[in-house]
C-alpha positions in Angstrom: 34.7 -40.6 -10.9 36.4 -43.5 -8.7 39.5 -41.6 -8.4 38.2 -38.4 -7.7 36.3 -40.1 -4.7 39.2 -41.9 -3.7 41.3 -38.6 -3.5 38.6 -37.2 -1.7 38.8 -39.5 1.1 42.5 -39.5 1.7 42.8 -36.2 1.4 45.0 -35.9 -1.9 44.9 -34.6 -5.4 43.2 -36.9 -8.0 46.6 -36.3 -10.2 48.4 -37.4 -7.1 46.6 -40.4 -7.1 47.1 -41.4 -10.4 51.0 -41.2 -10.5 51.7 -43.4 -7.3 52.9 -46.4 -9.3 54.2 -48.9 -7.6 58.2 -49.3 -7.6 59.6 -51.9 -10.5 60.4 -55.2 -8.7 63.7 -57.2 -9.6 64.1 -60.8 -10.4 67.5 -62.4 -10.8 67.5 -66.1 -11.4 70.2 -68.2 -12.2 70.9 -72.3 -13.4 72.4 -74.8 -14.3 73.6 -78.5 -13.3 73.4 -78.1 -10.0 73.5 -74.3 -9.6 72.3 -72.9 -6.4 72.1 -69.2 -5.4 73.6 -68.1 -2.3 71.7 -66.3 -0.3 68.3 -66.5 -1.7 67.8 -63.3 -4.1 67.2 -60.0 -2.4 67.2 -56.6 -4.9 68.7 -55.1 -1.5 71.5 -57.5 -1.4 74.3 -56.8 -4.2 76.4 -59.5 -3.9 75.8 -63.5 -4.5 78.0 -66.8 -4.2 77.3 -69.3 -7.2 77.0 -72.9 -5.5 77.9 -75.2 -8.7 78.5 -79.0 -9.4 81.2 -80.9 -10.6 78.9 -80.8 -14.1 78.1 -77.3 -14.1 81.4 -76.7 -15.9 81.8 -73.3 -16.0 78.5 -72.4 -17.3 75.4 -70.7 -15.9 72.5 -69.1 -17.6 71.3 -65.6 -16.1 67.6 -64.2 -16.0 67.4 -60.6 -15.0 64.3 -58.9 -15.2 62.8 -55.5 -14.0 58.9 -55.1 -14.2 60.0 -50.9 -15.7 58.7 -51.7 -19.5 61.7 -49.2 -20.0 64.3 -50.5 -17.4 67.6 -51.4 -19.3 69.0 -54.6 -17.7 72.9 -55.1 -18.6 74.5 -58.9 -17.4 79.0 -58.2 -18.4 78.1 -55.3 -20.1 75.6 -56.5 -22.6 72.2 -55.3 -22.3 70.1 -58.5 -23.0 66.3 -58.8 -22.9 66.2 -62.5 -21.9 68.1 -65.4 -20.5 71.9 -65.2 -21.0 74.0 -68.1 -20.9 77.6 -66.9 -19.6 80.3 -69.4 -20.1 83.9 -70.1 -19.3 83.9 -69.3 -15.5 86.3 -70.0 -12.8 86.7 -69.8 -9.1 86.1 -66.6 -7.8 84.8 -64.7 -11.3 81.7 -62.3 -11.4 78.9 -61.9 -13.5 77.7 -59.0 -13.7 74.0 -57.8 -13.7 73.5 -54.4 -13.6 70.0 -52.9 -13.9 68.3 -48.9 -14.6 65.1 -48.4 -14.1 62.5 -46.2 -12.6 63.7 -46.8 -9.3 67.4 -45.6 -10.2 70.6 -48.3 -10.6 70.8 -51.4 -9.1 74.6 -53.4 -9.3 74.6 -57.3 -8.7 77.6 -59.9 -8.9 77.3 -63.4 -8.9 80.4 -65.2 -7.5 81.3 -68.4 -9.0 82.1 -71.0 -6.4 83.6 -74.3 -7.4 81.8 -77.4 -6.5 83.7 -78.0 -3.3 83.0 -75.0 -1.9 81.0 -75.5 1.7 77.2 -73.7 2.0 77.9 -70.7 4.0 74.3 -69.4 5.6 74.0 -66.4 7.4 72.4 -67.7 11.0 72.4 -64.1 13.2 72.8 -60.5 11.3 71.5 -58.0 13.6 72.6 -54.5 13.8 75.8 -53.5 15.7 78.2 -55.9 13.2 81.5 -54.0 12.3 82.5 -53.5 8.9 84.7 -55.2 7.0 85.2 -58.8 5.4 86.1 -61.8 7.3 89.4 -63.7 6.6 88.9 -67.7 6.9 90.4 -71.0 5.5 87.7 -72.9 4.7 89.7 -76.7 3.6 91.1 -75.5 0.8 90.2 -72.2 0.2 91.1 -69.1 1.1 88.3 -66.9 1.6 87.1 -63.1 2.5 83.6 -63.0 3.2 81.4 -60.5 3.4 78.2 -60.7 6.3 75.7 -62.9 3.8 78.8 -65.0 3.1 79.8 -63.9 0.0 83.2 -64.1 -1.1 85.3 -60.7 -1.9 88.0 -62.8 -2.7 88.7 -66.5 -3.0 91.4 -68.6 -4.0 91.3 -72.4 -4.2 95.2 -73.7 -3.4 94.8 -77.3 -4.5 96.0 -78.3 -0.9 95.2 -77.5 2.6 95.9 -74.0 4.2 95.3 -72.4 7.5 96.0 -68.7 9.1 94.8 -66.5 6.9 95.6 -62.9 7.9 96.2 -59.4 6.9 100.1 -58.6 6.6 102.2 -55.2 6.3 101.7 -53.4 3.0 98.2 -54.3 2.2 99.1 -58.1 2.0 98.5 -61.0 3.8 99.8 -64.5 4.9 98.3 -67.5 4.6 100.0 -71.2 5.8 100.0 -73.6 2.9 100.4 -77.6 3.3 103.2 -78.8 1.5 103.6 -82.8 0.4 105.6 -84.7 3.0 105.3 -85.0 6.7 102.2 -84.0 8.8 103.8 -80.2 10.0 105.4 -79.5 6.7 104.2 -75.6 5.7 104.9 -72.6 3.2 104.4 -69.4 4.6 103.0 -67.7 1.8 102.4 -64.0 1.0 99.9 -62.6 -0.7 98.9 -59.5 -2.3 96.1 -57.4 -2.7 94.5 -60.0 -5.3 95.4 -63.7 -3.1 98.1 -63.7 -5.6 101.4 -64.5 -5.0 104.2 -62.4 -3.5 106.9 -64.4 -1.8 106.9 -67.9 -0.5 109.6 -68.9 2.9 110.0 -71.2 4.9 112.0 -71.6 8.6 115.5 -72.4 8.2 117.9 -75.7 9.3 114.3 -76.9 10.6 112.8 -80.4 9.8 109.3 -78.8 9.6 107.9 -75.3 9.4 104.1 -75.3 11.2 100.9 -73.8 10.3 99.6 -72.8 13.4 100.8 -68.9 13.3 103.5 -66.8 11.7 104.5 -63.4 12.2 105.6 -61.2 8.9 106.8 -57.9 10.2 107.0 -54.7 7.7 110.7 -54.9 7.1 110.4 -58.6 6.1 111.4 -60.3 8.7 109.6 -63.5 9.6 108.9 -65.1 13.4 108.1 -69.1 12.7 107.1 -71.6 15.2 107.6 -75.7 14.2 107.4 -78.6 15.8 110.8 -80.1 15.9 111.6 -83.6 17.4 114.2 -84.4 19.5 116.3 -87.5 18.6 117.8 -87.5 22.6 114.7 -87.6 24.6 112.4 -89.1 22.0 110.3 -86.0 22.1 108.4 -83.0 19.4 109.7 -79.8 20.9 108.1 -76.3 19.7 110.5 -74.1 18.1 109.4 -70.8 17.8 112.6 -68.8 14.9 113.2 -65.4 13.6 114.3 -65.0 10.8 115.8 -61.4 9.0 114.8 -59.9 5.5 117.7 -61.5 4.0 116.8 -65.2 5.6 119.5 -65.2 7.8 118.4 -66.6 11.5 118.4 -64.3 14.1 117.3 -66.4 17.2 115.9 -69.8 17.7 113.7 -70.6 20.3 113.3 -74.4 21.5 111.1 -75.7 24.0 113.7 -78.7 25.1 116.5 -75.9 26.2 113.9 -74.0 28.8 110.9 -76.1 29.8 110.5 -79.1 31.6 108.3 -81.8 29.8 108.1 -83.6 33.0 106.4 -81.2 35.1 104.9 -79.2 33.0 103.2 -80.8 30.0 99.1 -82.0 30.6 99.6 -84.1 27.8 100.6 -87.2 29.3 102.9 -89.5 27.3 102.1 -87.9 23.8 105.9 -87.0 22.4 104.0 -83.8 21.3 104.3 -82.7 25.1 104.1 -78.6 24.4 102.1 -78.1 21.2 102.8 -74.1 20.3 99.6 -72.9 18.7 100.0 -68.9 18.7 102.7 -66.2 18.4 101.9 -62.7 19.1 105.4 -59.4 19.7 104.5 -57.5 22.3 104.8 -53.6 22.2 108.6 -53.8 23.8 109.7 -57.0 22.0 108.9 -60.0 23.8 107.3 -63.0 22.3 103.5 -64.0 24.1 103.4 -67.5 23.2 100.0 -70.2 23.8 101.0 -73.6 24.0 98.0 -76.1 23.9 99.4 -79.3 25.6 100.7 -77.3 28.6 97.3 -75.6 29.3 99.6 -72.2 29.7 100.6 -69.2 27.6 104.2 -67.8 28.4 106.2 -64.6 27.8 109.8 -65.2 26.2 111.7 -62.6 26.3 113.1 -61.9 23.2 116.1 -60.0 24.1 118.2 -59.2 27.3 116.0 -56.9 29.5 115.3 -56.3 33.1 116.9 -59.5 34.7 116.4 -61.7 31.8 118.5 -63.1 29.6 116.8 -63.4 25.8 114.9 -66.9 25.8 114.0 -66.8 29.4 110.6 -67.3 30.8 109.0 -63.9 32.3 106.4 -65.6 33.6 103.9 -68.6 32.5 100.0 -67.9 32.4 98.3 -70.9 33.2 99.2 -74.5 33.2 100.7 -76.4 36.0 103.5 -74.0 36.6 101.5 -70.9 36.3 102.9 -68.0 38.1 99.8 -66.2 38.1 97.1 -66.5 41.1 93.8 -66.4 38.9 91.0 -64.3 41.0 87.1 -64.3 39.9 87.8 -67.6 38.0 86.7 -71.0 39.5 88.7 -72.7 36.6 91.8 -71.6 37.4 92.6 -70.2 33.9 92.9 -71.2 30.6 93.0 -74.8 29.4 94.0 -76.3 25.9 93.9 -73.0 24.7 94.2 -72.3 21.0 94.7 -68.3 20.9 95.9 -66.1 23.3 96.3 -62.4 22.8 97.4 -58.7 24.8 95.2 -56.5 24.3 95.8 -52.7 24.4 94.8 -52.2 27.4 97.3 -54.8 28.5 94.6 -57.3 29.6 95.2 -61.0 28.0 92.3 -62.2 25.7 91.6 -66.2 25.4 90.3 -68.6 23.3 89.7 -71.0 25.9 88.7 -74.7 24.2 88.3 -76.6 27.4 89.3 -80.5 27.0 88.0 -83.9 27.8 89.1 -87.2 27.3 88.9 -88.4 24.0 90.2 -91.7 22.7 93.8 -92.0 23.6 94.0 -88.2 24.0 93.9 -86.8 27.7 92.6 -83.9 28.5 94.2 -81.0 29.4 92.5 -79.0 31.8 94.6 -78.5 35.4 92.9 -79.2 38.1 92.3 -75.4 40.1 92.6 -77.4 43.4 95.7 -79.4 42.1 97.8 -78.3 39.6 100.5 -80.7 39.6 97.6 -83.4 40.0 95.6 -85.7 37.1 93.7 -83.4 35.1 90.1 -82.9 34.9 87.3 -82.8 32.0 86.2 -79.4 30.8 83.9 -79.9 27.7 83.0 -76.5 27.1 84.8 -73.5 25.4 84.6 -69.9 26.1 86.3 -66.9 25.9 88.1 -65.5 28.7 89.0 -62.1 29.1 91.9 -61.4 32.0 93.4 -58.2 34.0 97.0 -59.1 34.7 98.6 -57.4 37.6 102.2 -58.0 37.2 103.2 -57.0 40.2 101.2 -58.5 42.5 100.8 -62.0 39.7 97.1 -61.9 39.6 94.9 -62.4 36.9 91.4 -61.4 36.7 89.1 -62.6 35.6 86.9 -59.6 33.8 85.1 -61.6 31.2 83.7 -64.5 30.5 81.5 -65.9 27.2 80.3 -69.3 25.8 77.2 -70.8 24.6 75.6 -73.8 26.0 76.7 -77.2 24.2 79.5 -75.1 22.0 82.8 -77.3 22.9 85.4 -76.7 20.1 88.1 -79.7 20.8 91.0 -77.8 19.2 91.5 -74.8 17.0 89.5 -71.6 17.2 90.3 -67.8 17.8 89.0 -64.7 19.6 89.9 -61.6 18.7 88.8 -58.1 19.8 87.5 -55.7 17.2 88.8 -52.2 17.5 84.8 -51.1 18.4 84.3 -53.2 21.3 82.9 -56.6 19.3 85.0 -59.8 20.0 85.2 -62.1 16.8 85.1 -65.5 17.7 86.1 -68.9 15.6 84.9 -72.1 16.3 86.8 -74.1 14.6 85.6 -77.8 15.9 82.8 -77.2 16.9 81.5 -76.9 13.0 77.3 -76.0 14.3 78.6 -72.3 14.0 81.4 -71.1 12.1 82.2 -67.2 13.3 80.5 -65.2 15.3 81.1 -61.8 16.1 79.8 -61.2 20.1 78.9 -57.4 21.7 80.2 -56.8 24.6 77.5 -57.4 25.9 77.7 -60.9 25.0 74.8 -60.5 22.4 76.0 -62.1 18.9 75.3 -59.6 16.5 76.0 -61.7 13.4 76.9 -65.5 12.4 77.8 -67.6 10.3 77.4 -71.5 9.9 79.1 -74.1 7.5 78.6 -77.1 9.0 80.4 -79.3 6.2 84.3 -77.8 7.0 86.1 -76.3 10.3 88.2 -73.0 9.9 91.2 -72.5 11.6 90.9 -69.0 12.5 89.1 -65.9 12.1 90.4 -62.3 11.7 88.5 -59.2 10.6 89.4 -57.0 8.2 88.9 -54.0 5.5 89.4 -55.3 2.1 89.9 -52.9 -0.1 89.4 -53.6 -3.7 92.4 -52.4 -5.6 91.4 -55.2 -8.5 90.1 -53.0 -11.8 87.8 -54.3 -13.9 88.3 -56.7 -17.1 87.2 -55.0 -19.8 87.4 -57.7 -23.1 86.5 -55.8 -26.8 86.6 -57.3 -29.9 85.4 -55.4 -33.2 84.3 -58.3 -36.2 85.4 -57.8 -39.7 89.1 -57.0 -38.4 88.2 -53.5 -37.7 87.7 -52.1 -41.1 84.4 -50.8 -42.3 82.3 -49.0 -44.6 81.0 -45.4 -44.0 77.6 -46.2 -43.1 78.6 -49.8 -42.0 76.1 -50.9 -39.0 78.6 -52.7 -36.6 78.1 -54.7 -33.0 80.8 -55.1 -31.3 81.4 -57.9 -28.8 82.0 -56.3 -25.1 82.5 -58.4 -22.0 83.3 -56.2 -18.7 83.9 -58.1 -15.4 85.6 -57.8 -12.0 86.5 -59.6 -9.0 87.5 -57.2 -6.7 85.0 -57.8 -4.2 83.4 -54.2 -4.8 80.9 -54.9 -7.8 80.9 -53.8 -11.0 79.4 -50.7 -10.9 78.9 -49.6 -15.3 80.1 -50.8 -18.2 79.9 -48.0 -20.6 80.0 -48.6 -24.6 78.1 -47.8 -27.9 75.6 -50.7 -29.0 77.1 -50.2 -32.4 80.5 -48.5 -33.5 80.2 -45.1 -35.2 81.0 -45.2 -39.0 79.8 -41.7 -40.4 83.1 -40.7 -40.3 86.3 -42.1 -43.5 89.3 -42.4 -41.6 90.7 -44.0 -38.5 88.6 -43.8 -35.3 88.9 -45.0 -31.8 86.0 -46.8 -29.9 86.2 -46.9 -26.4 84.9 -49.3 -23.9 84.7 -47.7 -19.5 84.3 -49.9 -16.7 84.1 -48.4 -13.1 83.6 -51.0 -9.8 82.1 -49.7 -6.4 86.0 -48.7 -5.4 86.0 -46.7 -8.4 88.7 -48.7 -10.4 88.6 -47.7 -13.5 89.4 -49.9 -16.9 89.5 -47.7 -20.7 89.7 -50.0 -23.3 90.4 -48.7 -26.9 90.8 -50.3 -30.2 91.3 -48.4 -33.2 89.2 -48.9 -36.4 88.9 -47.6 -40.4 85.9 -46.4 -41.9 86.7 -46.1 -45.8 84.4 -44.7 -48.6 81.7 -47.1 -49.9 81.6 -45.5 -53.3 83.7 -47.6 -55.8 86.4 -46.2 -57.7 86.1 -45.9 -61.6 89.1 -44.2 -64.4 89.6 -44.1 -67.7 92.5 -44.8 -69.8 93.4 -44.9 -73.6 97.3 -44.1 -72.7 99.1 -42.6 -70.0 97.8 -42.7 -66.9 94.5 -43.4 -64.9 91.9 -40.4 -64.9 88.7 -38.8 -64.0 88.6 -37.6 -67.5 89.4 -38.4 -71.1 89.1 -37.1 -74.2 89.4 -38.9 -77.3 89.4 -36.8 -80.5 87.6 -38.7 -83.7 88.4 -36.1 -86.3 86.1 -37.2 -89.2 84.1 -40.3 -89.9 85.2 -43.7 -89.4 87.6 -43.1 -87.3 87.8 -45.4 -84.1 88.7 -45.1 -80.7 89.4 -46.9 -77.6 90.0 -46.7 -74.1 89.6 -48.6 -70.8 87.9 -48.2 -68.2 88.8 -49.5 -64.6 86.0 -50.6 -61.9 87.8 -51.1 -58.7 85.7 -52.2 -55.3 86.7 -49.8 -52.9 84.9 -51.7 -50.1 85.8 -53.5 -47.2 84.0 -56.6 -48.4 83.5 -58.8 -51.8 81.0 -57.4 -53.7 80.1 -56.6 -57.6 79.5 -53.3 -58.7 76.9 -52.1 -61.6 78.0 -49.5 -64.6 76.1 -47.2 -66.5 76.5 -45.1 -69.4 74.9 -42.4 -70.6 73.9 -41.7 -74.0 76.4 -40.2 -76.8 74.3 -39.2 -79.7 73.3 -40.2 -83.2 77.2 -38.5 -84.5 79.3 -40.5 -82.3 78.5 -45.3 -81.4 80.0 -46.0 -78.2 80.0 -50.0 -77.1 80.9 -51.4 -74.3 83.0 -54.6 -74.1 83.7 -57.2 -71.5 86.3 -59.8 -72.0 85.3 -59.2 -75.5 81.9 -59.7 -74.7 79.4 -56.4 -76.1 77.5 -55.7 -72.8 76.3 -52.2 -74.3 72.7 -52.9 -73.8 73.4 -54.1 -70.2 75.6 -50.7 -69.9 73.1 -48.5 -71.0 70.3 -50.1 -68.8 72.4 -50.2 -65.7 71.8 -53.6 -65.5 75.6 -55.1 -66.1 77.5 -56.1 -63.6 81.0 -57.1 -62.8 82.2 -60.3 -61.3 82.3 -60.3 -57.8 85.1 -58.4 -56.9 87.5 -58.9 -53.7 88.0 -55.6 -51.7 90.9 -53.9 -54.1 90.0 -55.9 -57.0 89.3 -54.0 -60.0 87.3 -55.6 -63.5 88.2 -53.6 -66.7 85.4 -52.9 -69.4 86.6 -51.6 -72.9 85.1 -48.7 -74.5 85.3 -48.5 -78.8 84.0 -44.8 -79.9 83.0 -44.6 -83.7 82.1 -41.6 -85.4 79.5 -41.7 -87.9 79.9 -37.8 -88.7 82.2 -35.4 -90.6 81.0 -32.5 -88.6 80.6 -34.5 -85.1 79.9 -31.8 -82.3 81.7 -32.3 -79.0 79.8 -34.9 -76.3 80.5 -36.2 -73.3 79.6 -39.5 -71.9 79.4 -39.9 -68.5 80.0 -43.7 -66.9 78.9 -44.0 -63.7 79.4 -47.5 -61.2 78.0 -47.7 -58.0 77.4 -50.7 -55.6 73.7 -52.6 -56.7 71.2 -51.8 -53.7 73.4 -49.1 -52.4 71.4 -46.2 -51.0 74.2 -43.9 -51.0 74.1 -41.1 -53.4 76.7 -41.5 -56.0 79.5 -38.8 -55.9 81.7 -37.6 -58.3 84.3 -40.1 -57.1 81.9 -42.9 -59.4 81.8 -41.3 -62.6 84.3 -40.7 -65.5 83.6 -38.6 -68.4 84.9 -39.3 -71.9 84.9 -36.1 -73.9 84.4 -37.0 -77.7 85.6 -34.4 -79.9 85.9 -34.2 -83.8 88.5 -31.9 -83.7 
């Protein structure tokens, strides 16, 4: 009656009514010493970083629950009905929680973070963001995170790294700290998996630096270092190519072009130029940012219009700078960490700004005096310049910072092919990345206060890792027909894409004697695809049973007792067919009043125990066989022919007996 009325009022059928159930709600939980998830659930949110402790140890227990009474809920695979304890995990692996229920299927990974990983939060995440994962160093780590955060990928090097990056061929590079003095770097490639490629270094160089490399398609390397200079005392930047083979093509050194003198802003500090970024232009030359001269210049990197390679085209910025800046009442760039050409030929800057701090000058020129002291600058932004090459002018177009964001060294900018600008901030460690509109709205950021990045770069991941699909079958993968077998099935992956299924029987089939296949499929959100198969046996339950009194072993025997008193023997064989110890129960039917049969065992008369179906043989290893003799009198003269039928068969079995489990004994007088 209340429904009725109800439908009434809004205007819907009662049966309409009745079938608006509310949609199953999700729960995922997960602990452990000092597990944390990260970010807070959300069933709309697939992917999840694991914090841990340094006494979580691998281990976390999993709660997944769907309010569907029906909905299936899987965690690696397995489906499981209540917590799950998953064991044995290291930085970067999955757990998998996948769930099916009324409201269709639902994929979940849980990354597991060691216990120095930083908190990552997700501060801004409006709409506008580009896709793809964001490439950091993080301390340690070497990360791809996705907006909440999340790792893709991760790989924990033991040892500091910086300049992460994608590379030719799906790879990338990533700088990694090496024991011995302060600028002393690998330059390490990495493929689809952070795993490594190739590992090089600059060559005839005391140092090779972290602060940017160049890996071109063919192989060929550009590396910048820090090189001191046993004349004048001084750390000159060195920026070298280097061919496929690891030959050197050209080395660069500050000392042979530049004048420490009058150009540095870094006072007495030996490390008077301080390369920080490397970028080949489209026809060759070498756009290079150099913090400690507040200036980044074009080399050019072979003989062309004028210049000889090595030369100077012209300096942007600094005290030299051969550009007149227009629009920008700071007179360009100052300690500058990254400085790029863009396609449109317009010069994009991560402009730091400096102060004075400690013993460290700072490095800003002062607009009104280049040549003059330098001035404080306490604020970074990034700067965004129209270069007229004719005329020398730079203009400036576009300018961005945020009030009380000064990032003392490090940091990038770089522009996103749709427009966005992805900043780094490097020092200042209140915001991490941020990824700015050009409207100078940030449309997404993240924060980490506990660890600086480097740099940031953007970039699609693609997950070309398939999943881990681990089987194991008990009992060494033989059976009995009619055997009810679990298998063990684990399915993973860390490609950053999710496990998607896990497909597999809950039990492996064994209605079928001979060798079968069971097969285990695991698909991830990329579609990579893992078949595992492992082969099994299914043999026949039924035990095997012959006769003998010479000869051979058969179904069948006939043993002639011509006239009374005449005895005969034979044997009979009871062999346990199964896969698995067990003892096996004989019967014997009845012979007639003409003809005593008894049954012997080890010399023992077990006819009573026979005949009842109540003997039984030891307890026989799979193959084993227990004999039981047979001694046939006849009482008769004019005995008629009989058979006896001995049939053995497993105690508690309820498989029919076949013909395979009997023998017949065919007593005949003549």
């Amino acid at each position: 009656m209340l429904l009725a009325l109800v439908s009434a009022l809004i205007g819907v059928p009662a049966a309409s009514v009745a079938s608006a159930a509310p949609a199953p709600t999700i729960e995922i939980t997960v602990t452990g010493d000092g597990v944390a998830l990260r970010p807070v659930f959300d069933p709309a949110v697939s992917r999840y970083g694991v914090a841990t402790s340094a006494a979580t140890g691998g281990r976390l227990t999993v709660a997944a629950t769907t309010s569907d009474p029906a909905g299936v809920v899987r965690v690696d695979g397995a489906v499981v009905t209540g917590p799950t304890e998953v064991a044995g995990l290291t930085t970067g692996e999955e757990v998998s929680v996948v769930v099916d229920d009324a409201a269709g299927h639902h994929a979940y990974a849980l990354v597991y973070l060691p216990a120095a990983f930083p908190e990552i939060t997700t501060v801004v995440d409006g709409p506008g963001v580009s896709d793809g994962n964001v490439l950091l160093t993080l301390g340690t780590f070497a990360v791809a995170l996705d907006r909440n955060g999340v790792p893709a990928q991760v790989r924990d090097f033991g040892t500091s790294v910086t300049d992460l990056k994608p590379a030719p061929h799906g790879h990338y590079t990533v700088m990694v700290r090496r024991p011995g003095a302060a600028s002393n770097w690998d330059l390490v490639e990495l493929d689809e998996q952070f795993g490594d490629v190739a590992t090089s270094r600059a060559v005839g160089l005391v140092n090779t630096d972290n602060h940017d490399v160049i890996l071109r398609p063919d192989g060929s390397r550009l590396f910048v270092a820090y090189e001191p200079d046993a004349v004048t005392g001084l750390v000159d930047a060195v920026i070298q190519e280097v061919d496929p083979a690891g030959a050197v093509v050209h080395t660069w050194d500050s000392g042979d072009v530049l004048d420490p003198a009058t150009e540095t802003t870094a006072g007495a500090s030996p490390d008077w130029a301080h390369i920080n970024s490397i970028q080949l232009l489209p026809d060759g030359d070498v756009l290079a940012s150099f913090r400690h001269l507040s200036a980044a210049l074009r080399i050019a990197w072979s003989d062309h219009d004028g210049f000889h390679r090595g030369d100077v085209v012209w300096r942007f910025g600094g005290r030299l700078s051969d550009f007149t800046f227009v629009g920008d009442p700071d007179g360009g760039p100052c300690a500058q960490h990254t400085v790029s050409r863009l396609p449109n030929g317009h010069l994009l800057v991560f402009d730091n700004g400096s102060a004075v701090l400690g013993a460290n000058p700072s490095y800003c020129v002062d607009p009104a005096d280049r040549l003059g002291p330098t001035v404080d600058r306490a604020a970074t932004r990034v700067t965004e310049y129209a270069l007229d090459e004719d005329a020398m002018t730079a203009t400036l177009v576009g300018s961005w910072s945020r009030p009380g964001r000064f990032a003392y060294f490090a940091g990038s900018a770089r522009r996103l092919p749709g427009g966005n600008t992805l900043v780094d901030w490097a020092a200042y460690q209140q915001a991490l990345v941020s990824e700015v509109a050009p409207d100078g709205t940030i449309v997404w950021e993240l924060a980490a206060p506990t660890v600086l990045s480097y740099r940031a770069e953007k970039a699609e991941v693609p997950d070309r890792t398939a999943p881990v699909v681990s089987v194991s079958l008990p009992g060494a993968a033989r059976y009995d027909r009619g055997d009810r077998v679990t298998p063990q099935v684990r399915c993973t992956d860390r490609g950053g894409s999710t496990l998607q299924s896990c497909t597999w029987a809950a039990s492996v089939p064994t209605g079928a004697v001979g060798t079968q296949t069971y097969t285990v499929t695991a698909v991830d959100g990329a579609g990579n695809t893992t078949v595992e198969r492992r082969e099994y046996v299914v043999t026949s339950p039924e035990p095997g049973i012959a006769v003998r009194s010479a000869g051979t072993w058969a179904a069948t025997k006939v043993l002639r007792l011509p006239r009374r008193g005449i005895v005969r023997r034979a044997l009979l064989r009871v062999t346990n067919t199964s896969v698995r110890a067990t003892d096996l129960a004989v019967t014997a039917g009845a012979a007639g009043s003409r003809y005593r049969v008894r049954y012997l065992a080890a010399g023992r008369d077990v006819t009573a125990e026979v005949r009842a179906g109540t003997w039984r043989t030891p307890v026989l290893a799979p193959g084993q066989a227990a004999l039981l003799e047979v001694v046939v009198k006849c009482r008769s003269s004019a005995a008629p022919r009989r058979r006896v039928e001995v049939r053995v068969g497993r105690p508690g079995s309820a498989d029919p007996v076949t013909p395979a489990s009997s023998v017949r004994l065919s007593l005949r007088g003549r």
